[in-house]
C-alpha positions as CSV (number, residue, x, y, z in Angstrom):
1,X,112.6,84.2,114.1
2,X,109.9,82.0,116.1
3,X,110.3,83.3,119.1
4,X,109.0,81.1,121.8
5,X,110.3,78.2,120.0
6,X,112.8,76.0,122.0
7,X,114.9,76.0,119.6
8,X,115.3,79.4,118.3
9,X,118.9,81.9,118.6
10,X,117.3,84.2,120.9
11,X,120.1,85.6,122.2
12,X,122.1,86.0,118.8
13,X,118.6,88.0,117.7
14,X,118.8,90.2,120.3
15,X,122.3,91.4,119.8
16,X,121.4,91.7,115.7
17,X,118.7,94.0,116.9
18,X,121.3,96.1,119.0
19,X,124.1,96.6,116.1
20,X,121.1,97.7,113.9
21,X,120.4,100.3,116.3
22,X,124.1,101.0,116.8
23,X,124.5,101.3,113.1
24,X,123.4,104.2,110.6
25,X,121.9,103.9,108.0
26,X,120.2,100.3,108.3
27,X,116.9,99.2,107.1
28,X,114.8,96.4,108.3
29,X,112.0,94.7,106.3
30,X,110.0,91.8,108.5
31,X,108.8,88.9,106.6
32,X,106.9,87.2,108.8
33,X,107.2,84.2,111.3
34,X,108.8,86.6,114.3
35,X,107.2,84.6,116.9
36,X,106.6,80.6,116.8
37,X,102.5,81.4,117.6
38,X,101.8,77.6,118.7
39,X,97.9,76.9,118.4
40,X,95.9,73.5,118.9
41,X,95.7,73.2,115.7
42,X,99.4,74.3,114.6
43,X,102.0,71.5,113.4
44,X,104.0,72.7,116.3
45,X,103.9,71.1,120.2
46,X,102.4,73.5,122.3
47,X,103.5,72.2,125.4
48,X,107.3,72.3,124.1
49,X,106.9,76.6,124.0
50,X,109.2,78.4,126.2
51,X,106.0,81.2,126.7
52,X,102.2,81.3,125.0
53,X,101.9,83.1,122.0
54,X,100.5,86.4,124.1
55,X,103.8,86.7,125.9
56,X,105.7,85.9,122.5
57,X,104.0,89.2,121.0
58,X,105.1,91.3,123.7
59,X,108.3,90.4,124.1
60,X,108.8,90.9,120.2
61,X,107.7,93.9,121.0
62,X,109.8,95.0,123.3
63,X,112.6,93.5,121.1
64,X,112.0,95.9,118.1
65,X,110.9,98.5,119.8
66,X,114.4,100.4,119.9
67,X,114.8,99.9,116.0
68,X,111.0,101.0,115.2
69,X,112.1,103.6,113.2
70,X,114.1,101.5,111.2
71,X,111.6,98.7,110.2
72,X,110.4,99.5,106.7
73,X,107.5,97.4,106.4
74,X,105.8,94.2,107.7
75,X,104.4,91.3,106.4
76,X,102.9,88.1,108.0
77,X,104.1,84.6,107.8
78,X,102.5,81.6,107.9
79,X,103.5,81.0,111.7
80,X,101.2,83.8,112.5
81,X,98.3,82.7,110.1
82,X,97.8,79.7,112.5
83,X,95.4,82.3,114.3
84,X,94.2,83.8,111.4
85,X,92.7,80.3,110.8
86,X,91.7,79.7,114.5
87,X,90.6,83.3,115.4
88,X,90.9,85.8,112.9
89,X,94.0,87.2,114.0
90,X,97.2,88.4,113.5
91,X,99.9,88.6,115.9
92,X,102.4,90.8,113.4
93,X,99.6,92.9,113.2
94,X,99.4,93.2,116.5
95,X,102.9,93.9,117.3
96,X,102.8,96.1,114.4
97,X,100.0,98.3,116.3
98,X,102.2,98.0,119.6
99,X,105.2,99.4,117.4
100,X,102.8,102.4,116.3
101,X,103.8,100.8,112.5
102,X,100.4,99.3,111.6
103,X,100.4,101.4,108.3
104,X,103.7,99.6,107.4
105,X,101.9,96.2,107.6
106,X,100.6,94.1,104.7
107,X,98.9,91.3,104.7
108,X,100.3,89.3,101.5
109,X,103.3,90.8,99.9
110,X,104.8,94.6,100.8
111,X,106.2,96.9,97.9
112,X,109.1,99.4,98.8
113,X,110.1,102.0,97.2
114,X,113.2,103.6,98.4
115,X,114.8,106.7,96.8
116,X,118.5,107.9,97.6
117,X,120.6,110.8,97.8
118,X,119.3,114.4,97.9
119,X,116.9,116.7,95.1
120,X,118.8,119.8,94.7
121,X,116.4,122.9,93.7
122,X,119.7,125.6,93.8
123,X,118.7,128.3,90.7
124,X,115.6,126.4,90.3
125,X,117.1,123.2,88.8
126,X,116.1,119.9,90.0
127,X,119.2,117.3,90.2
128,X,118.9,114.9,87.2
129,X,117.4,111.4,88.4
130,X,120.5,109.4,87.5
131,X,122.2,111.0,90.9
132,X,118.9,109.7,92.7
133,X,119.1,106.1,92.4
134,X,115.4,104.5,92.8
135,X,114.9,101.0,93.9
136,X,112.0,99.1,94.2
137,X,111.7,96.1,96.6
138,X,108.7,93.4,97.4
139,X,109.0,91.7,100.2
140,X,106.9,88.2,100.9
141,X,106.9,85.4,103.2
142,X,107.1,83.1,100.5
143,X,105.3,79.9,100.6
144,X,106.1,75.9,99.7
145,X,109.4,74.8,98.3
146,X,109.6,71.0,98.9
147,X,112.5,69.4,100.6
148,X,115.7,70.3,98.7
149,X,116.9,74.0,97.9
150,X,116.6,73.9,94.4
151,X,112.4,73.8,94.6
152,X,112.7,76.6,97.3
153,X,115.0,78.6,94.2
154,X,113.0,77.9,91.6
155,X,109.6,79.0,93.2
156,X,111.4,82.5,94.2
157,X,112.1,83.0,90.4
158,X,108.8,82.3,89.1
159,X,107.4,84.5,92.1
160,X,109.6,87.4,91.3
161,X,108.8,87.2,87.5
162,X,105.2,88.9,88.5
163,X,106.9,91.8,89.4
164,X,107.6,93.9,86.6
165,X,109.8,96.5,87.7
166,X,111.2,94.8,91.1
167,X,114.9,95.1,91.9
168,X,114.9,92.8,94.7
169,X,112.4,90.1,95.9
170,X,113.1,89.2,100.1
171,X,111.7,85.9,101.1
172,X,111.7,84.0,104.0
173,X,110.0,80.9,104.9
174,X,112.4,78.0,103.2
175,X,115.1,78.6,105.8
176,X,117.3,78.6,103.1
177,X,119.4,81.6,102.7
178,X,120.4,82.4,99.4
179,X,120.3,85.2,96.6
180,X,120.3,84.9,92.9
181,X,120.5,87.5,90.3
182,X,118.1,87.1,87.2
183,X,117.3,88.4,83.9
184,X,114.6,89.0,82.0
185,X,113.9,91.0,78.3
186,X,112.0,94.3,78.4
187,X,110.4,95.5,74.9
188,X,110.2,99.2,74.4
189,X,107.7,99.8,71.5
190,X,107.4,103.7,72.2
191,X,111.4,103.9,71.7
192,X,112.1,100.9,69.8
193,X,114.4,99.1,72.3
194,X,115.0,95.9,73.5
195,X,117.2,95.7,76.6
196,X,117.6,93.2,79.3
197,X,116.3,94.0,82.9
198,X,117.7,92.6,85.9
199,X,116.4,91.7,89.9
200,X,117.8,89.8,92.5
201,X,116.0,87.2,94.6
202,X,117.2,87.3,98.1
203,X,115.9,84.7,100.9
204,X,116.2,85.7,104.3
205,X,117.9,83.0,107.1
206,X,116.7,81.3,110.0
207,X,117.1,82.5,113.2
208,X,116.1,78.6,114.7
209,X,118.8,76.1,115.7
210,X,118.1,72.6,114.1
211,X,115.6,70.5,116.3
212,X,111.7,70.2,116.7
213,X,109.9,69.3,114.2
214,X,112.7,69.8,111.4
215,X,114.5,66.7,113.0
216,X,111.5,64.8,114.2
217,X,110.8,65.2,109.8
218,X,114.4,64.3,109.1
219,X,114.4,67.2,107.5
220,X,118.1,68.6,106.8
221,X,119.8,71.3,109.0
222,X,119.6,74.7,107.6
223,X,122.7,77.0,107.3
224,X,122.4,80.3,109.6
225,X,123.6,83.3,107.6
226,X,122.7,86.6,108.3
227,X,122.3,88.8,104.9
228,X,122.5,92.3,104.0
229,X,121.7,94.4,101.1
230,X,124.0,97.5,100.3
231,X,122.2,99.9,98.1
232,X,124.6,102.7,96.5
233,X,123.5,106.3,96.7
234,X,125.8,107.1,93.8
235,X,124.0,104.6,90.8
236,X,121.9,102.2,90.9
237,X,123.4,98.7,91.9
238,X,122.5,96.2,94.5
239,X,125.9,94.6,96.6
240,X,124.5,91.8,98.8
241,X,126.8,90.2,101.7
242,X,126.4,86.9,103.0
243,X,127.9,86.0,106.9
C-alpha cells in the first residue's frame, strides 16, 4: 500500500476497504508494506512524503478500522523494517495494537488455518470432515526477486515448497500480481500411497502508481490487479479471480 507515498492509489484503497466492509463474508490477510515509513536511512526521499511516518500509522488506522474484524492476520514488510533497523520498531505492530489485533501479528511469516461450514452433533454424531473443508494458508512479505517476473515466480515456489501442508502461499513485495498452481509428490509409508499434493502461490498487487524511485531505477511499470481467493464450503478447492 505505502501510504504516504506520492505516488500511491489512495483513494482506490479506500473504497476497496469500504466494499470489504459492504461485503459478507470477506477475509483480509495484510502482508506488509501498508504505509511507505520513510526513514534517513530508507531508499525512499523523505522530503517527497505526503505525511511522516507517525501520521501514516494513524491514518492506516483509521482506514482499517471499520474492517478490523475482518483482517485475519498481519505481517510486516520490509517498508516497515526501515525502523526496525533505525529504532527497533514496528509500525504494523503498532497499528496492529491500535486495531486491538496485536495477537494476529507475526513478525516473519503468518500460518492460517481456516475451517468451513458447520460440525453437526444432532444424535451425537459429528458431521464427517469431508463437509468441513480445511485450508491452510501462510502468508509472507516475500523478499528479493530481481528485475523480471520470472525471478519474483520462481523464488515464490521454492518459498512455498517449505510448507508441507500449505494450500495457498500470499506474497507481496514484487509488485507483481500473479498466482500459480503447483505440485508436489507426498509418500504415505503408514498406507502405502503415493499421491500428488497441490498449493497455489498467489502474489498480492500494488496499490502504488508507477513513479519514485521505480522510474528514477527504470524499473518497469507494474500491472494493478486486485485479487481474490474464493474458498468453497462445499469441498475443498481454491477459485482465485484476477481484476
Amino acid at each position: 500500500m505505502h501510504l504516504g507515498a506520492r505516488e500511491c492509489r489512495e483513494e482506490e484503497f479506500r473504497k476497496f476497504v469500504a466494499s470489504v466492509a459492504n461485503t459478507p463474508n470477506v477475509y483480509l490477510t495484510l502482508g506488509g508494506d501498508l504505509i511507505d515509513n520513510g526513514t534517513r536511512n530508507g531508499i525512499t526521499n523523505v522530503f517527497q512524503a505526503t505525511m511522516p511516518p507517525h501520521i501514516q500509522k494513524r491514518e492506516m488506522s483509521n482506514i482499517l478500522a471499520p474492517i478490523r474484524d475482518r483482517i485475519v492476520c498481519l505481517v510486516p514488510g520490509n517498508h516497515e523494517a526501515r525502523s526496525g533497523k533505525d529504532a527497533d520498531d514496528c509500525p504494523l505492530y503498532d497499528i496492529a495494537c491500535k486495531l486491538d489485533l496485536e495477537n494476529l501479528f507475526r513478525e516473519e511469516f503468518a500460518i492460517v488455518k481456516i475451517q468451513l461450514g458447520k460440525t453437526d452433533y444432532g444424535n451425537g454424531i459429528r458431521t464427517a470432515s469431508k463437509f468441513r473443508p480445511t485450508y491452510t494458508l501462510v502468508v509472507s512479505h516475500g523478499n528479493g526477486g530481481g528485475m523480471l517476473p520470472g525471478a519474483a515466480v520462481n523464488r515464490g515456489q521454492r518459498f512455498g515448497y517449505i510448507f508441507d501442508g500449505c494450500d495457498l502461499l500470499v506474497l507481496g513485495h514484487t509488485h507483481v500480481p500473479y498466482n500459480i498452481k503447483y505440485a508436489k509428490i507426498k509418500i504415505d509409508p503408514h498406507n502405502n500411497k503415493v499421491t500428488e499434493e497441490y498449493f497455489k502461490v498467489l502474489c498480492a498487487t500494488s496499490w502504488l502508481e508507477y513513479g519514485g524511485y521505480a522510474a528514477r531505477k527504470g524499473l518497469t511499470p507494474a500491472a494493478f490487479a486486485e485479487q481474490t481467493c474464493v474458498l468453497s464450503g462445499k469441498h475443498k478447492n481454491i477459485r482465485i479471480t484476477m481484476e
